[in-house]
N, C-alpha and C positions, 0 to 999 in steps of 0.2 A: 504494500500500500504506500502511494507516493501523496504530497499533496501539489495542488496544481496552481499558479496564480492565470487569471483567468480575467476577458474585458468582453464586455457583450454589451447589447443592445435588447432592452425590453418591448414590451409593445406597443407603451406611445413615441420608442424611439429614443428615448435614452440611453446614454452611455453610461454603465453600470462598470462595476469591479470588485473582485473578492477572489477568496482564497477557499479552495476544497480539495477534497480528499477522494482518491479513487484508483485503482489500474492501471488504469490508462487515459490517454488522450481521448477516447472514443466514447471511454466512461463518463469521463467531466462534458463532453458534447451530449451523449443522452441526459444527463441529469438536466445539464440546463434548457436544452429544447422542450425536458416535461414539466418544467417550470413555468415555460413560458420566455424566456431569453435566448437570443440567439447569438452564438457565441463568435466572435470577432477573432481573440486570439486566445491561444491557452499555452503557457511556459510550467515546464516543471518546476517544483520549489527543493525538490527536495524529500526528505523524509517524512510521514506523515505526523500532521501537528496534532493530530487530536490521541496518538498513541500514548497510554500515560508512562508518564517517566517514573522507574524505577529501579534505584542501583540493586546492582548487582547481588549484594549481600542479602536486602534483603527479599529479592527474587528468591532464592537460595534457601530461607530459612521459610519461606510461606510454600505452604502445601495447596495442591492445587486444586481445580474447582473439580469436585468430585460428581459423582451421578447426583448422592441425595443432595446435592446444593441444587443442582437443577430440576431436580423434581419441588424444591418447595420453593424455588425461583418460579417456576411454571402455575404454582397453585397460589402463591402470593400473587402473580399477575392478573389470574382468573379473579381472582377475590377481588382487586382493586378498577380492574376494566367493568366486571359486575357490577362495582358502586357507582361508577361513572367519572372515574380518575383518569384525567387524562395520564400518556406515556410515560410525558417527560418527568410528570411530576411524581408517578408514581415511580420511575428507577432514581428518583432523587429521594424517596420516603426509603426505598429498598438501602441505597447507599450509605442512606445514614444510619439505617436500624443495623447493618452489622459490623462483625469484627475484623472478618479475613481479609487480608489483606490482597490475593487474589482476585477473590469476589470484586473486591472496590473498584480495582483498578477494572475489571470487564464493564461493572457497571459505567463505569468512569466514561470510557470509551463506547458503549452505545449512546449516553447520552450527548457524546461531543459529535457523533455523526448524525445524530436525531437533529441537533443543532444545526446541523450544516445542511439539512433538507435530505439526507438522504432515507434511505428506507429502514425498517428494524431489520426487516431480512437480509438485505443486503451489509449492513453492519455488523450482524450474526455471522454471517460468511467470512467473515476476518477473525475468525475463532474457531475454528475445524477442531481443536481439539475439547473443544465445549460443546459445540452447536455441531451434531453431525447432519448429514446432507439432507435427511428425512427431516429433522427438525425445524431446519433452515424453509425448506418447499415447503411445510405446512405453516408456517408462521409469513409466508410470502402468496401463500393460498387465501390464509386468514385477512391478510393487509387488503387483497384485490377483491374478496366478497365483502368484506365488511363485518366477518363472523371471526375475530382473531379472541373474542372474549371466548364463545365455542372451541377452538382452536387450541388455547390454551388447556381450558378443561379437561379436553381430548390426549392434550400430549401428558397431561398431568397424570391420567389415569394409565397411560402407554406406560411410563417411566415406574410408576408403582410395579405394574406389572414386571418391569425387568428386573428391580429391583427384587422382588417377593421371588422372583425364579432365581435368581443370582445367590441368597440368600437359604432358601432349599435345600439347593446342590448342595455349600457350603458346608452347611447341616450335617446334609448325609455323607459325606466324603472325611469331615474332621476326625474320626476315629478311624476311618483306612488307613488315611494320613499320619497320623501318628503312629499306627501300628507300623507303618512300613519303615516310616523315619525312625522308631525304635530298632528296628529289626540291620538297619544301615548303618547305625552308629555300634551294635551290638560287634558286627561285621569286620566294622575296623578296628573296634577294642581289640577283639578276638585277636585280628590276624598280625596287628599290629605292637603287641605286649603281652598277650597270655601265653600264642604259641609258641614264639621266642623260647618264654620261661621251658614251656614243657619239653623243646626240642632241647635244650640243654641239660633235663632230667633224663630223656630218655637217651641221650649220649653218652651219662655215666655207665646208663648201665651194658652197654657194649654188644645187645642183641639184636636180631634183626625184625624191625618190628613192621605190622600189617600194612598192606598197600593201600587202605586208606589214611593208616597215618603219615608214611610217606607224602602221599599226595596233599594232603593236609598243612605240612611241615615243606616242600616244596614250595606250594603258593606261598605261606607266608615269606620264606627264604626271600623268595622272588617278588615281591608285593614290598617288605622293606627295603630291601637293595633299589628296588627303581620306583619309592612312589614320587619323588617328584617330576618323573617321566611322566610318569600318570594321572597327577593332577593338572600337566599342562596338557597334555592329550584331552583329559574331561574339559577343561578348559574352551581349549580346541572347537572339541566335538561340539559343544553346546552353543558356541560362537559360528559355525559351521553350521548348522542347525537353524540357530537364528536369522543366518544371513541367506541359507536357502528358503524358507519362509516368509521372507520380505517379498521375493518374486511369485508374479500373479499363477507359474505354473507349479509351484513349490506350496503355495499354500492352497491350490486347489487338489493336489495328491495330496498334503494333508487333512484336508476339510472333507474328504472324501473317505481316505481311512477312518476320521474317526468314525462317522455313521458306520463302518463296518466292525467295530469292536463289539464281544458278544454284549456285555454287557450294559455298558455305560453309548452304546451306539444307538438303540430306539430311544432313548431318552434323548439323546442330542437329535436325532430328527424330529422327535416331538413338539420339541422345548421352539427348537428352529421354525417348525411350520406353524406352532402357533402365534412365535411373533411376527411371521409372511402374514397370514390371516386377519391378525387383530392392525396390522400393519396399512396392511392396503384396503383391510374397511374403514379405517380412519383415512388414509387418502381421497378414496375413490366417493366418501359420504361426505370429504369437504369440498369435493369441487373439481378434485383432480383430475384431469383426465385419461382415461384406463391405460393409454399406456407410456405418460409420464408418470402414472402412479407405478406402471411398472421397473420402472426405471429407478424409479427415488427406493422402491422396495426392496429391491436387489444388490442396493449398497449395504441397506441397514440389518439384512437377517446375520451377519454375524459367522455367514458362511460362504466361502465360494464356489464348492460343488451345487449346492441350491439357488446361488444366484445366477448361475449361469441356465440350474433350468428355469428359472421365473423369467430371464432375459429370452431364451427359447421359447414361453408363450406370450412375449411381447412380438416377438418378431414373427408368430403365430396370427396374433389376435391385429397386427398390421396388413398381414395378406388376407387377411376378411375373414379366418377361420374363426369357430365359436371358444370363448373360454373353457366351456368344458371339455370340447378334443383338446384344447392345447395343454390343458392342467392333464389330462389322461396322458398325454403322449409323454411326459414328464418322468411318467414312470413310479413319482415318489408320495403319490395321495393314494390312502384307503379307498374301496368302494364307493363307503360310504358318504365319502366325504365328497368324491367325484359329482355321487346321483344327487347331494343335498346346493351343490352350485351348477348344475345341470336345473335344479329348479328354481332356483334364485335367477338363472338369466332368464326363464320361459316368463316368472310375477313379476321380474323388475325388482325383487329385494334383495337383489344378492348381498347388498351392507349387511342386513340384518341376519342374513343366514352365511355370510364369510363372521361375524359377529358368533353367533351361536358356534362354527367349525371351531374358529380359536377357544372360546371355552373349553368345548371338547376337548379340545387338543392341551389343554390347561390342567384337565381334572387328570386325562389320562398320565400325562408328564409330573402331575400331585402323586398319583399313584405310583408310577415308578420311582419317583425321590425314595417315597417313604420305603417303599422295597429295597431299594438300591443297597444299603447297608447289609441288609439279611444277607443278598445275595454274591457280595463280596464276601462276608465270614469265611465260610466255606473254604475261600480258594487262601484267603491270609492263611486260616488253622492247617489247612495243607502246607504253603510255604513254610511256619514256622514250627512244623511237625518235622518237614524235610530238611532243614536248618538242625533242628536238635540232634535227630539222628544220626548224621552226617557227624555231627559233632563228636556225638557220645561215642560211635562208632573207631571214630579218628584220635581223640582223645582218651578215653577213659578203659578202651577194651585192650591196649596194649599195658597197663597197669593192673587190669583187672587177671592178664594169663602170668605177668609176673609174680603176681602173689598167689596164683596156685603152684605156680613151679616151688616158688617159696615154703607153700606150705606142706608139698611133696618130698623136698628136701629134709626139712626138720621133721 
């Protein structure tokens, strides 16, 4: 974002002048033509002036705007558009009621573009990592029908919903997580300072002992000699990882495995199509049209094997075919859910019954949260059944045939 100095003429013909914010040159020319000014000359200034200044330090120490800031960002605005507040005054009530210092400055910075004539959505778009592309198009949907009090409402309730699925997961996953993180840290005690110890008991005594304690007594050999090989390898690996996943084909074979995992995979398609569904009937009931809703939809599901088939029934639903072939030819909806937007496009309520699928898709994805835990036990008490053994086997059985030799002896 640059700002631009700028001379135009209005329209009894005046020679006007100011200073705005925008893109580009073409940007500062639309704004001002929607004005009403037609613009004479436009020079770059420079930096943009409405970005708020903040050193470094304490950028550094403020934590950033997280989800639940924007979901009660979104339901304070509903509350005050409700009562009949206007914008500016209400992100000026908002800016003073808090503490973060993040917060302020976002604040800060809509209301110096609101100032400058430009749009709330367009000023949101200079925060990508606040405002994503879905929220941005429904708040630029809201601006152009006149319903952004609705609009808000709607994103307010969207954002709970991620939040309350986000929060689930978490739930259900906290004791895996720890069991395994225990089971990891055990791993390296082990191989890193017990086995040591025992390999040098069992060297006193000068026999030759079982192939799994060998094997045992190997890796750790091997495991202390080269861990900081290995730490920079995991390093490596995880940096290597990361950086295959930034690319669009990297995180689409990721986004695709997961939904293939036995477990934790129909939940992640669940979770996914109900936020497609509750997604694009909030699109497509503000105004949207079906397939810029599909478009805006496709960024926000949080997937890129799925977004590439919701872009598949845009490019469907452009060569004239009906929603329900293109959602079937997809591959990745229930019967059920196919025959229930098959009747939504024949009564025209598809909102209301893409409405009703996302529940669905809600309670079902409630249901496997709550399962998800039972159904992991299982496989951890195997892991850490196979862990023990291995151990006891490796450790304690060549101790255990020395003390009957021992006690054959005397």
């Amino acid at each position: 974002m640059n700002s631009y100095a700028w001379r135009g003429r209005n329209g009894r013909g005046e020679l006007i002048a100011g200073v705005i914010d925008a893109e580009t040159e073409a940007a500062v020319a639309d704004q001002l033509l929607g004005s009403g000014v037609t613009p004479v000359a436009i020079d770059a200034r420079g930096t943009s002036l409405s970005a708020p200044k903040q050193d470094w330090w304490t950028a550094l120490r403020s934590p950033p705007v997280t989800l639940e800031d924007l979901l009660l960002f979104s339901r304070q605005m509903y509350t005050l558009q409700r009562a009949g507040v206007p914008i500016l005054r209400a992100l000026a009530g908002l800016q003073a009621s808090t503490a973060k210092a993040t917060l302020i400055a976002l604040l800060t910075d809509l209301r110096a573009g609101l100032d400058q004539g430009r749009e709330l959505a367009a000023q949101m778009a200079r925060h990508p990592r606040v405002f994503d592309s879905f929220y941005v198009a429904m708040i630029r949907v809201g601006e152009m029908t006149g319903r952004l009090t609705e609009v808000f409402q709607r994103l307010a309730e969207h954002l709970e919903f991620e939040l309350d699925v986000r929060a689930r997961v978490k739930q259900a996953l906290r004791y895996p997580t720890m069991v395994v993180g225990a089971i990891a840290i055990a791993l390296v005690v082990i191989n890193l300072f017990v086995l040591p110890t025992f390999a040098q008991v069992f060297a006193g005594f000068k026999a030759e002992l079982p192939l799994m304690t060998r094997a045992l007594l190997g890796f750790s050999s091997w495991t202390v000699a080269w861990w900081p090989l290995l730490a920079a390898a995991a390093v490596g690996a995880v940096w290597a990882l990361r950086a295959w996943l930034a690319t669009p084909e990297g995180r689409y074979r990721w986004d695709r495995w997961k939904l293939r995992l036995p477990i934790a995979g129909p939940i992640v398609l669940k979770a996914t199509l109900a936020r497609f569904a509750r997604s694009f009937a909030l699109a497509s009931g503000s105004g949207v049209p079906i397939t810029q809703a599909m478009t805006v939809v496709a960024e926000t599901v949080d997937n890129a094997f799925i977004g590439r088939r919701i872009e598949q029934m845009r490019d469907g639903i452009e060569r004239g075919e009906s929603l329900s072939r293109c959602a079937a030819a997809t591959g990745v909806f229930t019967p059920v859910v196919l025959q229930m937007i098959a009747v939504g496009e024949e009564t025209g309520e598809l909102d209301t019954l893409l409405v009703e699928i996302a529940s669905m898709y809600e309670r079902e994805t409630d249901y496997a949260i709550k399962g998800l835990s039972a159904a992991i036990e299982p496989v951890l008490l195997g892991i850490i059944g196979t862990l023990v053994l291995v151990l006891a086997l490796g450790v304690f059985l060549p101790l255990w045939n020395l003390g009957q030799a021992a006690s054959g002896r005397g």
